[in-house]
N, CA and C of each residue as an Amber inpcrd file, in Angstrom:
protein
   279
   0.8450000  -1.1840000   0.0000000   0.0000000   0.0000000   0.0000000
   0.8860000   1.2410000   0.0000000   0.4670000   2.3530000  -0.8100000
   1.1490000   3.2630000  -0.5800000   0.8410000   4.5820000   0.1980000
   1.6930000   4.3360000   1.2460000   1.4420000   5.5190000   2.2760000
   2.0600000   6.6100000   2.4320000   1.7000000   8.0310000   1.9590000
   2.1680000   9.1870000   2.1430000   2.5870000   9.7120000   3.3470000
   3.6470000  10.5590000   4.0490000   3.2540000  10.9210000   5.5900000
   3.6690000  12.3820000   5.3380000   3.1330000  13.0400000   6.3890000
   3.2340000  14.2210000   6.1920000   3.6750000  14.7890000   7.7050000
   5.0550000  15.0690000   7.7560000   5.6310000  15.3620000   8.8880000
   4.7910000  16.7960000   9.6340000   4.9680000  16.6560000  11.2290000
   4.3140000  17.5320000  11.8430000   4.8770000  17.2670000  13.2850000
   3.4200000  17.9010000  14.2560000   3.1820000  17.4010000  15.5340000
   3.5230000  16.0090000  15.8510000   3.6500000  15.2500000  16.7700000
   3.6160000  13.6750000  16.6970000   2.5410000  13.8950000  18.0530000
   1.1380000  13.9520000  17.5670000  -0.3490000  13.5220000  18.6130000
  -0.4690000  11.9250000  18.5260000   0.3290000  11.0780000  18.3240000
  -0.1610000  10.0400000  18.4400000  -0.2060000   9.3220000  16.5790000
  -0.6890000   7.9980000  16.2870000  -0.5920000   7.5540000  14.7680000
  -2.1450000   8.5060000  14.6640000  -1.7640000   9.1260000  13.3980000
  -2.8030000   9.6920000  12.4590000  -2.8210000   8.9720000  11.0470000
  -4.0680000   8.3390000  10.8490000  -4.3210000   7.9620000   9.4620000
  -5.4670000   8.8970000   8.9830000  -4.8320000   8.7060000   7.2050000
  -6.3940000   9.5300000   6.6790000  -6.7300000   8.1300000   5.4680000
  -7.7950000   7.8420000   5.4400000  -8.0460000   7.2680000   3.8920000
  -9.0030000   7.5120000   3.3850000  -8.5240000   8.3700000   2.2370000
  -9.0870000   9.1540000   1.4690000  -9.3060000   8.5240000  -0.0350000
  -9.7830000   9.4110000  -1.0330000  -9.8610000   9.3240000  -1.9360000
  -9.3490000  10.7450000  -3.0790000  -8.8000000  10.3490000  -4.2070000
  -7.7060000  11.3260000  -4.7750000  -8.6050000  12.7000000  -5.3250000
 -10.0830000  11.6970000  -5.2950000 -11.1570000  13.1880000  -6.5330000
 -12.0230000  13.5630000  -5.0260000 -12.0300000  13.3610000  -3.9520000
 -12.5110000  13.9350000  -2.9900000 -12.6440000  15.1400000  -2.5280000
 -13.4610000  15.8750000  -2.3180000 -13.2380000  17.6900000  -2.6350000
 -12.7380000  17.2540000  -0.6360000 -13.6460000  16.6540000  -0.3910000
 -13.9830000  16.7180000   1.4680000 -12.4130000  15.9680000   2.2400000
 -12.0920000  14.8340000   1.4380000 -10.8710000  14.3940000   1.7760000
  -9.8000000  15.3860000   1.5760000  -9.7340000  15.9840000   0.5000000
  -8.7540000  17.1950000   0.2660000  -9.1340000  17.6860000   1.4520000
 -10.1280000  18.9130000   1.9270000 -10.6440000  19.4330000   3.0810000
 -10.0240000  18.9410000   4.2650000  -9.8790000  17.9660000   4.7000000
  -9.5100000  16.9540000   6.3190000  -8.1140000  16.8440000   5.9310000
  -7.5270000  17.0310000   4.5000000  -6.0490000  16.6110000   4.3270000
  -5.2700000  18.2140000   4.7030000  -5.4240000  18.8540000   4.1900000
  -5.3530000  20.7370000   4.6100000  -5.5970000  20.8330000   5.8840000
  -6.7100000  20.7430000   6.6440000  -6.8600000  20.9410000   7.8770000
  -5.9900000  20.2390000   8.8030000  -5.3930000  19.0350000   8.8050000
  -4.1250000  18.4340000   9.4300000  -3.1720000  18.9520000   8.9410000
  -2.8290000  19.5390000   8.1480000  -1.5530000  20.4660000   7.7940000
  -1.5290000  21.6170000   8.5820000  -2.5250000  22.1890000   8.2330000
  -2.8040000  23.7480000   9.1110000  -2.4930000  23.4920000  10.3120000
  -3.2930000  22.1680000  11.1830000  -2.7380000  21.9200000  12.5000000
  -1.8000000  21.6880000  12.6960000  -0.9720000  21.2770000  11.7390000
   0.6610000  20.8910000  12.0810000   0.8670000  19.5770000  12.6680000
  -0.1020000  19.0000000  11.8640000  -0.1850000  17.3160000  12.2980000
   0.8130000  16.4030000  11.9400000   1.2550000  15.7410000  12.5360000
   1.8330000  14.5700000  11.4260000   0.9800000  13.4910000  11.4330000
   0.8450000  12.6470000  10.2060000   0.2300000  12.0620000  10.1580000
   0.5130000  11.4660000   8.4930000  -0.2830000  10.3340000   8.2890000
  -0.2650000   9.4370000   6.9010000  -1.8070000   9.1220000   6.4030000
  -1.1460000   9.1500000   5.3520000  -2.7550000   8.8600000   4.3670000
  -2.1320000   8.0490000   2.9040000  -3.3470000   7.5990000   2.6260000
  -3.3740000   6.8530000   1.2330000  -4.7030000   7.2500000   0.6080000
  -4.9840000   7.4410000  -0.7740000  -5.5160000   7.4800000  -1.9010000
  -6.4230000   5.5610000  -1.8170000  -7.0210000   5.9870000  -1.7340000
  -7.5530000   4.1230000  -1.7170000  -8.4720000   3.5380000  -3.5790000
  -8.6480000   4.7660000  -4.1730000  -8.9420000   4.7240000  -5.3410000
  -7.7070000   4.6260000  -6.2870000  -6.6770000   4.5940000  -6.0180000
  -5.4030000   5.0330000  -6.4360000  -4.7700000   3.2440000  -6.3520000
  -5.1630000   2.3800000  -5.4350000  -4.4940000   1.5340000  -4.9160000
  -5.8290000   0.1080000  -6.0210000  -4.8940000  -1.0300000  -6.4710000
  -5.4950000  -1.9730000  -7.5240000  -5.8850000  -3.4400000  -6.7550000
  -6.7860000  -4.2830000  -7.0390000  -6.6400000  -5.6360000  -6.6160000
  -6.8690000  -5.7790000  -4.7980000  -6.0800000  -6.4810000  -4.5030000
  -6.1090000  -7.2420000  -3.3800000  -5.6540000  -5.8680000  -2.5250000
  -4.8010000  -5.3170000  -3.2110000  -4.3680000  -4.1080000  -1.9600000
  -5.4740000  -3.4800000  -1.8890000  -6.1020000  -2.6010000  -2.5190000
  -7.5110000  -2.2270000  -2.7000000  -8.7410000  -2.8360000  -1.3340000
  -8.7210000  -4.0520000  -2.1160000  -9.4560000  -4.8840000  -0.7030000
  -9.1410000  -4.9820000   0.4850000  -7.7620000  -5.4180000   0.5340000
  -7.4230000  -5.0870000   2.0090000  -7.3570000  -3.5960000   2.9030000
  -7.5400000  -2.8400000   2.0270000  -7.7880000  -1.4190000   2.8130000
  -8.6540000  -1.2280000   2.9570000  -9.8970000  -1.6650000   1.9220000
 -11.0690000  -1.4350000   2.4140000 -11.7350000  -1.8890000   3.5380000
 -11.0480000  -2.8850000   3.6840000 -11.3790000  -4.4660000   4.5120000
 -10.7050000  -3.4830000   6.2050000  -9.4410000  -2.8520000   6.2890000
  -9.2210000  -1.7930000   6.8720000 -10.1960000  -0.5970000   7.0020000
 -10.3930000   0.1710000   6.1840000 -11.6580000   1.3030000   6.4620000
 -12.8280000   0.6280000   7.2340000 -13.4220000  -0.4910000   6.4630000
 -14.6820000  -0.9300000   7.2290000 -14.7060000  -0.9870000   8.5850000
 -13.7010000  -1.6180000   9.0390000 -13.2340000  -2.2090000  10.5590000
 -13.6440000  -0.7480000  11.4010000 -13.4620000   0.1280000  10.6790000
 -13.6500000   1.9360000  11.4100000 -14.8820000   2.7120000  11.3730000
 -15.3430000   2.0870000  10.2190000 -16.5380000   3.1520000   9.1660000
 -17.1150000   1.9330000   8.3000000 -17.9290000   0.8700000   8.9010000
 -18.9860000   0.0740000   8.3440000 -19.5190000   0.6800000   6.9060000
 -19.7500000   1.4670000   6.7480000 -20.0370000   2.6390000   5.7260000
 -19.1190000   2.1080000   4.5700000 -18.0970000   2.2930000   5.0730000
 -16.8150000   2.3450000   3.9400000 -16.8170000   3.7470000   2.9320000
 -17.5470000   4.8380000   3.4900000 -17.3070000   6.5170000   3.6740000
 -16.0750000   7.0600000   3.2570000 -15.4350000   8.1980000   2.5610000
 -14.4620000   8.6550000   2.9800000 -14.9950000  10.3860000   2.5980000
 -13.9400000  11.1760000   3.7300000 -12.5560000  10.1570000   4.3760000
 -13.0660000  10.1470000   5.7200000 -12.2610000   8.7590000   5.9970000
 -12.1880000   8.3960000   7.1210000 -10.7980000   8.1680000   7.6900000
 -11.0370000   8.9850000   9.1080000  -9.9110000   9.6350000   9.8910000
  -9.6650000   8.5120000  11.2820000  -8.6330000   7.9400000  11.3280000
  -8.4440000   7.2380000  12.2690000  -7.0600000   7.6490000  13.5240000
  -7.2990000   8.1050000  14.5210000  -6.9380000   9.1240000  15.2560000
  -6.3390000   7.9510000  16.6400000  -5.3330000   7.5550000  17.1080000
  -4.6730000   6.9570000  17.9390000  -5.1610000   5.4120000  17.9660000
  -5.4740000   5.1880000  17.1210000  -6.4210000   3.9040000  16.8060000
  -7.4940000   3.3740000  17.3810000  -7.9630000   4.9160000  18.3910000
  -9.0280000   4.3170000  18.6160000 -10.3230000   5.1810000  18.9470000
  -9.9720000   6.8210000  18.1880000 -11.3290000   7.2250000  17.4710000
 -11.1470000   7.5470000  15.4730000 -12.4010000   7.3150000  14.7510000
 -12.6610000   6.9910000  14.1160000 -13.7180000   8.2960000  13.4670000
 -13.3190000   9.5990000  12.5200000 -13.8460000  10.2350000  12.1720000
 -14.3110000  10.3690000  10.6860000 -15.9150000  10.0000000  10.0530000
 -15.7930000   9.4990000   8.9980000 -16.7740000  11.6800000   8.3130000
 -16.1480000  11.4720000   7.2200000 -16.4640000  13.0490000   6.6520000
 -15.7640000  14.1450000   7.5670000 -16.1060000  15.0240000   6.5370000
 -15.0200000  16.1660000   6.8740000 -15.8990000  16.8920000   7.9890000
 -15.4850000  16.4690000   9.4290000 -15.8610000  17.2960000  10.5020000
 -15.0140000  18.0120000  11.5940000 -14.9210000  18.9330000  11.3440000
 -13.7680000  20.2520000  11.5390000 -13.8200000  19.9110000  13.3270000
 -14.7230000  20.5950000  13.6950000 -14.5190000  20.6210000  15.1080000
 -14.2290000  19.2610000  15.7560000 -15.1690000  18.0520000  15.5600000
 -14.6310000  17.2230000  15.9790000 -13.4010000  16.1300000  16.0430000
 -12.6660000  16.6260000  14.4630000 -11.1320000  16.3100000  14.0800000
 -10.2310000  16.7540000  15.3410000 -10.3320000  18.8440000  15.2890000
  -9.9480000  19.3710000  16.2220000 -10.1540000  18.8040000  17.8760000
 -11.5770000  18.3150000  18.2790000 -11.6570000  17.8090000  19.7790000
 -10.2330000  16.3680000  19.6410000 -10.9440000  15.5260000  18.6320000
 -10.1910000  14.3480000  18.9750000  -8.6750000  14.5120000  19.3480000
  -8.1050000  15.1760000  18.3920000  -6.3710000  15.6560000  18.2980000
  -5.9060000  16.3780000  19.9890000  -6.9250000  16.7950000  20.4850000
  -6.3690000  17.6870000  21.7040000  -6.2460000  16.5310000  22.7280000
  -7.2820000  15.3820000  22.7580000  -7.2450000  13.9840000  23.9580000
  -6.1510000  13.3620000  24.2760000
């Protein structure tokens, strides 16, 4: 899988999995920058086959939905769409 990271803060593991034509994933990907997050993300439309599945097979485990993006925050909250304030609450815990 290919995972981008984007150096910052270290709050703990930050995942994003997103999608590349996502206006809202773009949105949650900017807003962890602005915060000065560090954190990693992958493109999951971007990714072919079995890798594909197994991430999804990953997202679900978070977001039954299989939604993006979905924000997975110390592994163990789980923010699916672009929701500003509550990105911001989770990151401060």
């Amino acid at each position: 899988m290919v995972i981008e990271h984007i150096n910052g803060k270290n709050v703990g593991k930050v995942m994003l999995y997103a999608l590349s034509t996502c206006g809202w994933c773009a949105r949650t990907k900017e807003l962890l920058k602005t915060l000065g997050v560090e954190f990693d993300y992958t493109y999951v439309d971007l990714l072919e086959g079995e890798e594909q599945d197994d991430v999804m097979n990953e997202v679900e485990k978070w977001n039954p939905k299989g939604s993006f993006p979905t924000l997975v925050i110390k592994n163990k909250t789980a923010i699916t769409g672009f929701r500003e304030e509550d990105i911001r609450e989770a990151l401060k815990e």
